[in-house]
C-alpha positions in Angstrom: -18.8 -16.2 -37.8 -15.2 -16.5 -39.6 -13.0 -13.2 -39.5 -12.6 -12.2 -42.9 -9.7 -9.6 -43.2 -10.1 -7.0 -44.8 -7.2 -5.6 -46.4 -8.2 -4.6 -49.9 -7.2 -1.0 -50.5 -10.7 0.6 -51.0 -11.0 3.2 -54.1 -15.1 2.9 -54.3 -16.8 5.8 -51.6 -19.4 2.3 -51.8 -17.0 0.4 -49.5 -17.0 2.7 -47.0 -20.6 2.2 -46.2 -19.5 -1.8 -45.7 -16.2 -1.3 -43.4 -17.2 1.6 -41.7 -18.3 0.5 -37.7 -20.5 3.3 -36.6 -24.4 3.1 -38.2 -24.2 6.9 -37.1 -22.0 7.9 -39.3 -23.9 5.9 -42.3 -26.5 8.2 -41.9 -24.7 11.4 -41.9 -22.3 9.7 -44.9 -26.0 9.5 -47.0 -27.1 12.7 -45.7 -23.9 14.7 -46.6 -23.6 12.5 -49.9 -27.0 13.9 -51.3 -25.2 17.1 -52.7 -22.8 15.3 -55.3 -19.5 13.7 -54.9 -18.2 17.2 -55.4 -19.1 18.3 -52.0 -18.0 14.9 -49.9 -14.7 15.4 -51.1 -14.5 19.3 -50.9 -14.9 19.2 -46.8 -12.7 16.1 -46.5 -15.6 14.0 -45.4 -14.1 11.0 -46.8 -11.6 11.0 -44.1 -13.6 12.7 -41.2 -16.2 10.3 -41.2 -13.8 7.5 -40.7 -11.9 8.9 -37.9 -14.9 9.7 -36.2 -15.7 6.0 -36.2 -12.2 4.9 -35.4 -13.0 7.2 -31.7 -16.5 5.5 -31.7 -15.1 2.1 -31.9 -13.7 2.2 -28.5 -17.6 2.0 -27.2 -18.3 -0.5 -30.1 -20.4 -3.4 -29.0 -19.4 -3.3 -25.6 -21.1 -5.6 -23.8 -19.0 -8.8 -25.9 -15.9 -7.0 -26.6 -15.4 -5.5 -23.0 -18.0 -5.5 -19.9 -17.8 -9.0 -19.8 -14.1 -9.9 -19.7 -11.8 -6.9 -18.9 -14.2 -5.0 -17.4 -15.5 -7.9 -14.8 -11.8 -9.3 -14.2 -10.8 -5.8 -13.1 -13.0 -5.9 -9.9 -15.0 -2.8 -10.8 -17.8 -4.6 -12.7 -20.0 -7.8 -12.0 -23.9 -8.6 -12.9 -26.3 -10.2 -11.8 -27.4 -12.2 -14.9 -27.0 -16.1 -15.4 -25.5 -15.8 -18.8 -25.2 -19.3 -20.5 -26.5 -20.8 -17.0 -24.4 -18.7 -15.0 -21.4 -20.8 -16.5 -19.3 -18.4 -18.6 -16.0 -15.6 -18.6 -17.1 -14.3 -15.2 -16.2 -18.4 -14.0 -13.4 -19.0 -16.3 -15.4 -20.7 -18.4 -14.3 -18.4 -21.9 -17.1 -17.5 -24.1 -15.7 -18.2 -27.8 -19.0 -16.3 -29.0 -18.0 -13.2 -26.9 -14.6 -12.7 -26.6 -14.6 -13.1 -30.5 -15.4 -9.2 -30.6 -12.2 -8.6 -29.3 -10.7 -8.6 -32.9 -13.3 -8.2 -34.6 -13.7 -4.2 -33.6 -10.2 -3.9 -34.0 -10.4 -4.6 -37.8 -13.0 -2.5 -37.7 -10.8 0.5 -36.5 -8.1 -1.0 -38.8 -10.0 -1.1 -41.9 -11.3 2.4 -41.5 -7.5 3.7 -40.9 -7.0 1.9 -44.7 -10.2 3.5 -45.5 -8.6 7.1 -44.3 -5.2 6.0 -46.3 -6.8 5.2 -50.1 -9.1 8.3 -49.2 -5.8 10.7 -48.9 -4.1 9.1 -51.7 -6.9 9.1 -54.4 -9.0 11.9 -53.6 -7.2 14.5 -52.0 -3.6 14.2 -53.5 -1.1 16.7 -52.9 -2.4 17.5 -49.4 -0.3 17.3 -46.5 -2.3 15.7 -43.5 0.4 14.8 -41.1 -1.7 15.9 -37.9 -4.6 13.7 -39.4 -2.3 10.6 -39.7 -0.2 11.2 -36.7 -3.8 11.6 -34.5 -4.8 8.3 -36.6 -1.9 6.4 -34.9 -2.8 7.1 -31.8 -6.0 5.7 -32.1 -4.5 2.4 -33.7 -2.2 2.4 -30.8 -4.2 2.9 -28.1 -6.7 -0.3 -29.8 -4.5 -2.4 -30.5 -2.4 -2.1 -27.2 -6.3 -3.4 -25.7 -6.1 -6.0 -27.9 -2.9 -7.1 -26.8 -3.0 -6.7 -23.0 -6.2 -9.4 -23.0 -4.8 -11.6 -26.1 -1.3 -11.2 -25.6 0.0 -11.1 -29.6 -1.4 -9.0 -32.1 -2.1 -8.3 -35.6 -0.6 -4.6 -36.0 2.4 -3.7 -37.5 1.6 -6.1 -40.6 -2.3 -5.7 -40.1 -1.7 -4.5 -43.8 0.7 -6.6 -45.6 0.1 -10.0 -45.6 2.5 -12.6 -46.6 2.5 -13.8 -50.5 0.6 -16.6 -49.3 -2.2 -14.5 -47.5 -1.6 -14.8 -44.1 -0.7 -12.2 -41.6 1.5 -12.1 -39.3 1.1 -11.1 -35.6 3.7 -9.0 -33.6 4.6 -10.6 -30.3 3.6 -8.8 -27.5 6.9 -7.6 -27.0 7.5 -6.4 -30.2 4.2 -4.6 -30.7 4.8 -2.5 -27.3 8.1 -1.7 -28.7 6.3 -0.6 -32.1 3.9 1.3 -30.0 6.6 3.5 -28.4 8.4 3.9 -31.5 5.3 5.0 -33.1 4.2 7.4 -30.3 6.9 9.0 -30.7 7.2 9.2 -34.5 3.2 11.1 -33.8 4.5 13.2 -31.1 7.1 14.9 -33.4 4.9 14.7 -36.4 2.1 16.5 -34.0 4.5 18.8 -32.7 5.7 19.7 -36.6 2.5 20.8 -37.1 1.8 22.8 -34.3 4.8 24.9 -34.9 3.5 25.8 -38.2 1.7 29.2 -38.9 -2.0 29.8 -39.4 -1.5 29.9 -42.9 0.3 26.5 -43.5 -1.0 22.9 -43.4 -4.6 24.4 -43.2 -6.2 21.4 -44.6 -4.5 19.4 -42.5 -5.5 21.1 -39.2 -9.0 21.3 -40.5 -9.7 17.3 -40.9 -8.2 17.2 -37.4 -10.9 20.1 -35.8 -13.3 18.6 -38.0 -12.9 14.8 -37.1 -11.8 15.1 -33.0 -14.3 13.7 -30.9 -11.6 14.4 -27.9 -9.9 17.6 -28.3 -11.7 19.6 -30.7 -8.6 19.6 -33.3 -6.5 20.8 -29.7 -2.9 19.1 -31.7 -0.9 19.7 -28.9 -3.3 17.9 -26.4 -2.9 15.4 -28.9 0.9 15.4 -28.9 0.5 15.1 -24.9 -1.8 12.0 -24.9 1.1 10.2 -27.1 3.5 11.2 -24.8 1.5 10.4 -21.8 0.5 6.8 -23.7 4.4 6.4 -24.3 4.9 6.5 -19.9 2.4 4.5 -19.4 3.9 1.8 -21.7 7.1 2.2 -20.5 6.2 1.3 -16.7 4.0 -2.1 -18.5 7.2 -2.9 -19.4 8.9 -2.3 -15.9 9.3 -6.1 -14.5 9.7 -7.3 -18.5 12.2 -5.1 -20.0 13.3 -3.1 -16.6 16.4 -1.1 -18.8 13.9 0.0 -21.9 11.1 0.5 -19.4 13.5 3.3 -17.8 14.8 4.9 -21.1 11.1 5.3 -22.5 9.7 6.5 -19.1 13.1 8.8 -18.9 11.9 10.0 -22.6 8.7 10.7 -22.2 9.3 12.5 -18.6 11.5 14.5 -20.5 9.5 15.4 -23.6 8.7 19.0 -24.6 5.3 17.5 -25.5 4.6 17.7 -21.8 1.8 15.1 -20.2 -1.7 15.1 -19.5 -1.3 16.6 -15.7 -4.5 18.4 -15.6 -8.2 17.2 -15.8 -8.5 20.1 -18.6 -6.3 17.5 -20.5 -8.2 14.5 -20.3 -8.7 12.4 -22.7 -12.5 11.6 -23.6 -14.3 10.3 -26.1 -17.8 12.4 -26.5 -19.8 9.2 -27.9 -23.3 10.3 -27.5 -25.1 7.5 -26.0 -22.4 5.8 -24.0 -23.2 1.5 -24.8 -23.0 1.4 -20.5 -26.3 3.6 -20.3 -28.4 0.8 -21.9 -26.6 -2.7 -20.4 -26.6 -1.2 -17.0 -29.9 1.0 -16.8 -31.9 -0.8 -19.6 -30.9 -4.2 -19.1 -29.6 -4.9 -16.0 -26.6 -6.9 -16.7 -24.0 -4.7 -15.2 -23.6 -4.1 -11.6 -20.5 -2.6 -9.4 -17.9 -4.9 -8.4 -17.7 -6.6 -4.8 -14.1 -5.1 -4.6 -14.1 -1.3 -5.3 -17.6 -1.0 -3.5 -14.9 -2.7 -0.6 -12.1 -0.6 -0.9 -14.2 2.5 -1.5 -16.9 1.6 1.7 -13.6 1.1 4.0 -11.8 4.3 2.9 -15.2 6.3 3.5 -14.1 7.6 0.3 -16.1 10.6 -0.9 -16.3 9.5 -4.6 -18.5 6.8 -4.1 -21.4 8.6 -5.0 -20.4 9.4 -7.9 -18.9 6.0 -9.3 -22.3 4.3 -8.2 -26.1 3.9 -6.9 -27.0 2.6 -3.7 -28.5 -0.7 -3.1 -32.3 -0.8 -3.6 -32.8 -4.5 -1.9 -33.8 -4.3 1.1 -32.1 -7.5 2.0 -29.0 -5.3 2.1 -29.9 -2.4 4.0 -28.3 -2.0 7.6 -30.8 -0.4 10.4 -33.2 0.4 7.1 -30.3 2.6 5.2 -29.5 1.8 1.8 -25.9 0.8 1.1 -23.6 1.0 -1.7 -22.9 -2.9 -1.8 -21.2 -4.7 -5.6 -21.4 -8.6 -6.8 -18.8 -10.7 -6.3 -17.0 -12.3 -9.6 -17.4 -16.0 -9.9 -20.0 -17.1 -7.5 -23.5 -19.3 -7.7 -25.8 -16.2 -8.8 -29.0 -18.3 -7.5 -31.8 -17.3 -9.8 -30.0 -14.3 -10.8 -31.5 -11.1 -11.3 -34.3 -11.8 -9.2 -32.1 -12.4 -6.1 -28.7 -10.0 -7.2 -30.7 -7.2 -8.9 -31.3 -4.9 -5.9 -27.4 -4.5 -5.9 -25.6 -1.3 -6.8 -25.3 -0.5 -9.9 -22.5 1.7 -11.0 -22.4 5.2 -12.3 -20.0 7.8 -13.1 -21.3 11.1 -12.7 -18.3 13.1 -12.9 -17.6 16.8 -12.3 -17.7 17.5 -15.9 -21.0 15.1 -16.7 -22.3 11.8 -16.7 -19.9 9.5 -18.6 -22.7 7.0 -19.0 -25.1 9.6 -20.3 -27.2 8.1 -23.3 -27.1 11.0 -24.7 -24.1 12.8 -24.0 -21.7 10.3 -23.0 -18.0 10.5 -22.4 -15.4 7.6 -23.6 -12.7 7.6 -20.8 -9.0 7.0 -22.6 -6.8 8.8 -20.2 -7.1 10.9 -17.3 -4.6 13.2 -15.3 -4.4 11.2 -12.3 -3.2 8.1 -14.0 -0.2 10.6 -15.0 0.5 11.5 -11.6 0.6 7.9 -10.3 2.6 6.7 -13.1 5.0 9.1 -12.5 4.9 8.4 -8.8 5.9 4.6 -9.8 8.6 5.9 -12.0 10.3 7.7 -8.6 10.0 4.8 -7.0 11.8 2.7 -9.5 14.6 5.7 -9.2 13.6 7.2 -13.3 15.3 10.6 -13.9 12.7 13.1 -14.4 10.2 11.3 -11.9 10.0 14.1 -9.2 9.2 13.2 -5.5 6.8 10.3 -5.2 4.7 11.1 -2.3 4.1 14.7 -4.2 3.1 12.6 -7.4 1.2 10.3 -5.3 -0.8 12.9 -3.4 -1.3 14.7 -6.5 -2.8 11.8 -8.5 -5.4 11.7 -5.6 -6.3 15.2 -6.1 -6.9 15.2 -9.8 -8.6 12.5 -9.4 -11.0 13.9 -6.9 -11.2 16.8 -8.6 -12.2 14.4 -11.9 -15.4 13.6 -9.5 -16.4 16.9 -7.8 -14.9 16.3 -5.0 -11.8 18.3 -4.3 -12.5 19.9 -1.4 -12.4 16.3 0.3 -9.1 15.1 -1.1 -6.7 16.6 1.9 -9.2 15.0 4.6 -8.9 11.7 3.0 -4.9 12.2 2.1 -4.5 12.4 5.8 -6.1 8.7 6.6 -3.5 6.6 7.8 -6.2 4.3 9.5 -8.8 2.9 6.9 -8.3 0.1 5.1 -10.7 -2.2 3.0 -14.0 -3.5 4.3 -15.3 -7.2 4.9 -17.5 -8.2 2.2 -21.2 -9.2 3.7 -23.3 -11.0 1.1 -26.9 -11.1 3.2 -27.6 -13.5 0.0 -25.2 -16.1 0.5 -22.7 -16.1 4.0 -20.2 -18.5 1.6 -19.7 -15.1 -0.3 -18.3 -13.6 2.4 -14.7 -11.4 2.9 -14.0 -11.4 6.5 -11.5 -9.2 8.2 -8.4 -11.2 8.4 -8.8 -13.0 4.9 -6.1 -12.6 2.9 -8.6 -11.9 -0.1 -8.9 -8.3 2.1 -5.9 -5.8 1.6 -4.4 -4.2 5.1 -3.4 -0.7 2.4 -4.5 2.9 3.9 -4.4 5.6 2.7 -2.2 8.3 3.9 1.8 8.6 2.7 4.5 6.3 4.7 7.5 7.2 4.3 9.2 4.6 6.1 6.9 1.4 4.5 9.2 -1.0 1.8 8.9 -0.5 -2.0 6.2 -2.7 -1.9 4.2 -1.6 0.4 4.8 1.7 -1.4 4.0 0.2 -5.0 0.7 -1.0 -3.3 -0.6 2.0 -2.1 0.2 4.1 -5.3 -1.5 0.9 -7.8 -4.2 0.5 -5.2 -4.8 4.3 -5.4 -4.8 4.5 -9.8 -6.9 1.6 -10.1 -9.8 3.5 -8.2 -8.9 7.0 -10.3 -8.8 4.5 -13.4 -12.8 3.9 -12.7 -14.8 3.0 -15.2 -11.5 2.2 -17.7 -11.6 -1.7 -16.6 -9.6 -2.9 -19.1 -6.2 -0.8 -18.1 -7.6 -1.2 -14.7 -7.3 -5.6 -15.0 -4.2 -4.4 -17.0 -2.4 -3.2 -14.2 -3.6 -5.8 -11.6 -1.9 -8.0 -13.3 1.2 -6.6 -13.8 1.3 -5.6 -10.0 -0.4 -7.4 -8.1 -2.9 -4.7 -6.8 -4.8 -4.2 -5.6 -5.4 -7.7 -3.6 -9.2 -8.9 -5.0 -11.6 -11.5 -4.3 -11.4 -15.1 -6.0 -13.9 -16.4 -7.6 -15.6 -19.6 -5.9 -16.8 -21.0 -9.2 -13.8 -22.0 -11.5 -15.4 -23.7 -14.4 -12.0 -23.8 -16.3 -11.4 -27.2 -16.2 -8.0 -26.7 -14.5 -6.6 -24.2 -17.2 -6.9 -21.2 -14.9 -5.2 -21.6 -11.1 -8.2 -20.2 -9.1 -5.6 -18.2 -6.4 -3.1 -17.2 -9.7 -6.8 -15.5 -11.6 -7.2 -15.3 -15.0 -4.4 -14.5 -16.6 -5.4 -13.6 -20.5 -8.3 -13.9 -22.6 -7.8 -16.8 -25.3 -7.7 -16.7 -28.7 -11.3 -17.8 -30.3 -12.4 -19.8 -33.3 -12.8 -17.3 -35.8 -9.3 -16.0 -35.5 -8.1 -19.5 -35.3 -9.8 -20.2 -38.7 -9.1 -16.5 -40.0 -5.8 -15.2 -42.5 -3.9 -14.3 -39.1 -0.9 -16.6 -38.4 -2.3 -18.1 -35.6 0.0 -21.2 -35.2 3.0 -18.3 -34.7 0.5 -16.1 -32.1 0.5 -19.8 -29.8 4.4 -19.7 -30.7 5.0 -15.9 -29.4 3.0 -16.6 -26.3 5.3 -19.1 -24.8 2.6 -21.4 -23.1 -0.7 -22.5 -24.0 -3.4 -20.8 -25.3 -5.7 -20.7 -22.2 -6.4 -18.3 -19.6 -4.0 -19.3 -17.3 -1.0 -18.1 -19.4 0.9 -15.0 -18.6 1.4 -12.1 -21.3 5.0 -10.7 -22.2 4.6 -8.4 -19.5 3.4 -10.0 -16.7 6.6 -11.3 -15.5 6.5 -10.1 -11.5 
């Protein structure tokens, strides 16, 4: 299917039924609609309705756009289904039919931002929604930078204003992390405006906000501190790229009167109803937990495993009749499938304030407290003013995220282990699956603080740390593997990428597909800003360690 972009400023209320992604919010468009055009307009559904879908689009056919690239590559995820003949992503094999979604829901979330724009303009004129817009920038942000950390370039700071010939051009993914600091903070002050303001000003503006917030309930300044909790996190992506900006963003952002999201009250999810995981895991089977966090999490004894996923119900993998918390590994000979992986563990995450993959009450996760705390623990490491002490930051990105899961009251016990490290991996399926102990594939990390270890023993233990807090968010969670290193996973044994993609090196970046190659976007200059081929074996901007 060719990308079509669609950039047409939309006048017509018709349009919005075709650009809109969310079938959800069709329904309660029509049902809202009934009473006269008066009425849409008079409680600002025209917007609301398309923010709400630009929040839902994060979940947005899932399974293509996500589970089966970022999410798999980041070690939390696997399955146990023989897609395309068990030759596909999961063996470097790239799915042009798949990862096509990638774009494709970002125009969707674009398009209803230029949806939300004409709506402002034309039917509400006059009215001051600065919250609305700065909130609505986030959300582009936070898509686009997805987009960019599996692609590499990306459509965003021109997604509307295409050259006189008709083509758009991309940012390189330098540029675009630069607009997306500049930006964030642009929304952080626009946010912060409009907090300061009395009850009795911008009340339009504060309404589509309350009305439209599927995170905060129209909360503006927990809004102001996910921007400025987004801006730190992009400023330590850029930390082996751009050390000197990487410092003066992270040193801006520590120092912001916005404050950071350094409390689980703060977090940042999406309530999406039925979360898209609750039917591709429980429904259909073709998600399972990863080898590698089932690993680390088995040899740490760490108490959140029952919460991030379901023990083993095949037999084959019970030890002295127990069942076992045991994942797939990525890239291997799946034999028949589900038939012989099936019984595996399938993952969860029942945390201590729901079920995230609830189909009916489902939470999105964006951004959590504990990813705060271990960014800022990286930042004192690197020596950023502002950091604080990095064993405190360390130890307290632990704890938030145990309390995330319920399981506070665990967090000093497992603090203290200085002992456990990650476990062999025993495939009773297939021996050639195996992780040994003494395989490099197997990380030597523990737990507790060491002073007296390098920096890079250090970085290890803080990344290897976020990336299980970052559970179930797989695509920052591949994100940050690749910047750092960590944590150390398993190969895959089946590399069916022709040679583009080193087996010991790992994927590097999801290639562009067909229908963007054939689409208005200035491909030719996206192969141009990348530096190297367009395969999975090239590097992004930031991945320069």
């Amino acid at each position: 299917m060719k990308i079509n972009n669609f950039k047409t400023y939309i006048l017509g209320v018709a349009v919005f039924f075709s650009a809109s992604s969310c079938t959800g919010d069709f329904e309660d468009f029509n049902q809202q609609k009934v009473g006269g055009p008066e009425n849409f307009y008079a409680d600002f559904k025209a917007i609301v309705d398309p923010m709400k879908s630009m929040q839902r689009g994060f979940q947005a056919d899932y399974q293509l756009a996500t589970n089966l690239n970022a999410d798999m590559y980041s070690g939390m995820f696997s399955t146990a289904s023989q897609f395309n003949g068990g030759t596909n992503n999961l063996t470097y094999l790239m799915m042009d039919g798949w990862n096509n979604r990638i774009i494709a829901r970002q125009q969707d979330t674009f398009n209803n931002s230029i949806i939300i724009d004409n709506a402002a303009k034309n039917n509400y004129p006059g009215i001051d929604f600065t919250a609305t817009f700065a909130v609505k920038k986030i959300l582009k942000i936070l898509t686009a930078s997805r987009v960019s950390d599996r692609h590499g370039p990306v459509v965003y700071s021109k997604y509307d204003t295409p050259n006189a010939n008709g083509i758009t051009d991309f940012d390189s993914q330098q540029d675009a992390y630069n607009n997306f600091i500049h930006d964030l903070t642009v929304a952080i002050a626009d946010l912060q405006k409009v907090q300061n303001t009395s009850a009795t000003q911008n009340v339009e503006d504060k309404s589509v906000v309350k009305k439209s917030d599927l995170i905060y309930g129209g909360d503006i300044a927990k809004w102001a501190k996910l921007a400025n909790s987004l801006k730190l996190r992009f400023a330590l992506r850029m930390s082996y790229a751009d050390p000197a900006k990487s410092r003066q963003y992270a040193e801006e952002a520590l120092a912001s009167s916005a404050g950071l999201i350094a409390d689980n009250a703060d977090n940042a999810l999406i309530s999406v109803g039925q979360h898209e995981l609750s039917f591709i895991i429980y429904s259909w089977g073709d998600c399972s937990i990863g080898a590698p966090i089932m690993a680390y999490m088995n040899g740490f004894k760490d108490p959140r495993l029952p919460a991030y996923a379901n023990p083993a119900t095949d037999p084959a993998t019970y030890i002295n009749g127990k069942p076992q918390y045991i994942g797939i590994r990525q890239g291997i000979n799946l034999i028949n499938g589900q038939p012989t992986y099936g019984g595996y563990s399938q993952p969860a995450a029942r945390a201590a304030s729901g079920d995230y993959f609830s189909g009916v009450n489902g939470k999105f996760k964006l951004f959590t407290a504990a990813e705060t705390w271990f960014l800022k623990a990286e930042a004192a490491l690197r020596g950023y003013s502002g950091a604080g002490d990095i064993q405190a930051n360390y130890q307290a990105g632990v704890s938030q995220s145990f309390g995330e899961w319920g399981k506070s009251a665990d967090a000093a016990t497992y603090l203290a282990d200085g002992v456990s490290t990650e476990a062999p991996y025993i495939d009773p399926k297939n021996a050639e699956n195996n992780v040994l102990a003494g395989n490099s594939q197997l990380s030597t990390i523990t737990i507790a603080w060491n002073s007296g270890d390098s920096n890079e023993k250090k970085l290890e233990r803080i990344i290897t740390q976020k990336w299980l807090a970052l559970y179930p968010d797989g695509p920052e969670a591949w994100t940050e593997q690749r910047r750092t290193g960590y944590p150390v996973l398993f190969k895959v044994r089946k590399n069916d990428s022709g040679g583009l993609i080193n087996t010991d090196q790992m994927i590097r970046r999801v290639p562009f597909t067909n229908d963007t190659k054939n689409s208005t976007f200035n491909y030719a200059q996206a192969v141009q800003q990348l530096g190297g081929p367009d395969n999975g074996g090239t590097k992004l901007w930031w991945d320069k360690k």
